[in-house]
C-alpha positions, 0 to 999 in steps of 0.5 A: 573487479572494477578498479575504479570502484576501489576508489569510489569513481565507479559507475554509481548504481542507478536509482529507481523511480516508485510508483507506489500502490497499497492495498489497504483491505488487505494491508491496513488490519488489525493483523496486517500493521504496517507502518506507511511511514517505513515502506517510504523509508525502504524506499528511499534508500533505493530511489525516489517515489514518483506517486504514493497511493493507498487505496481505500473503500467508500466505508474508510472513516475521515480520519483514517484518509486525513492519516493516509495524507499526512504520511505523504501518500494519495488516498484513494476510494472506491465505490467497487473493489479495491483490487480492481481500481488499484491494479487499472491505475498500476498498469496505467501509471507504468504504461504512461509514465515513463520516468517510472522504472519499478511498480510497488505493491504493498499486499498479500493478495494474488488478484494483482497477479495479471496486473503484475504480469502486465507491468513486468511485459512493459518493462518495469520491475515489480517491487512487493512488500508484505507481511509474513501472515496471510502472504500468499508465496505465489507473489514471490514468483512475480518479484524482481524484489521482495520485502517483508515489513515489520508488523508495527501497531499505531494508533490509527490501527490499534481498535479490534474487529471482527468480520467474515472476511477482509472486505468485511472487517476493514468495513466494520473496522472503519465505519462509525456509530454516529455519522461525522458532521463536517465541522467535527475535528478529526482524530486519528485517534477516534474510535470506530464501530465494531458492532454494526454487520454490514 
């Protein structure tokens, strides 16, 4: 034991440095209601956040990306898949920011996996918070930390859908009746068409 910690003059740990990316068609559901507000909150207790992004498709409503940076974080839309521009921007952000010194992912979804790997040869830890529904135990391998987060329904998230798979469902989940004129006032609150097949 080191006798200077007994007095609270040992060495302090070292705090980590985030870089943080979440996968929102995976982790943004009607059954995957994670709170963004928490995952920061983890965190924090651990470090600082570097950058914060959420990575959304080109079907997210306004409202749900002015939510997204209200809470502090990047939104991120893709015309393509998510998983592909979320892991590029991950591996890249740990190869060139070197202040950073752990890579979050918020998902349940093993196609990260070669980004991860990636990532950990660079020399940086890989944090992943989840959920315990749909949460592929192959992650759990990758993890130098794991977090399973409470499943906490908000407003933005609480409208029903249906699809024939997570793609699909977050689309219908997102897209509108009526399109969205510029000058109309956004509302977290705002129902979203849950008819429309894509």
């Amino acid at each position: 034991m080191d006798i200077l910690n007994i007095f609270g003059k040992g060495k302090e740990t070292k705090k980590e440095v985030f870089a943080v990316f979440v996968d929102a068609p995976n982790m943004i559901r009607k059954d995957a209601k994670i709170d963004l507000a928490e995952v920061k909150g983890i965190l924090a207790k651990e470090g600082t956040i570097h950058t914060a992004s959420v990575y959304v498709d080109q079907y997210a409503s306004r409202s749900l990306i002015e939510a997204i940076i209200n809470q502090g974080y990047k939104a991120i839309v893709t015309s393509g898949d998510v998983d592909v521009a979320m892991a590029v921007d991950s591996v890249y952000y740990a190869a060139t920011q070197k202040e950073v010194t752990a890579v979050v992912f918020v998902t349940r979804d093993t196609d990260f996996v070669p980004a991860i790997t990636r990532i950990k040869e660079l020399g940086k830890k890989i944090y992943i918070l989840s959920i315990n529904f749909g949460f592929s135990s192959a992650l759990s391998h990758y993890a130098d930390k794991l977090v399973m987060l409470p499943e906490k329904p908000q407003q933005i998230y609480n409208q029903g859908f249906h699809g024939q798979n997570p793609h699909q469902r977050f689309k219908m989940f997102h897209r509108r009746v009526n399109r969205e004129n510029d000058n109309t006032k956004v509302n977290p609150d705002d129902e979203h068409d849950t008819k429309k097949t894509l």
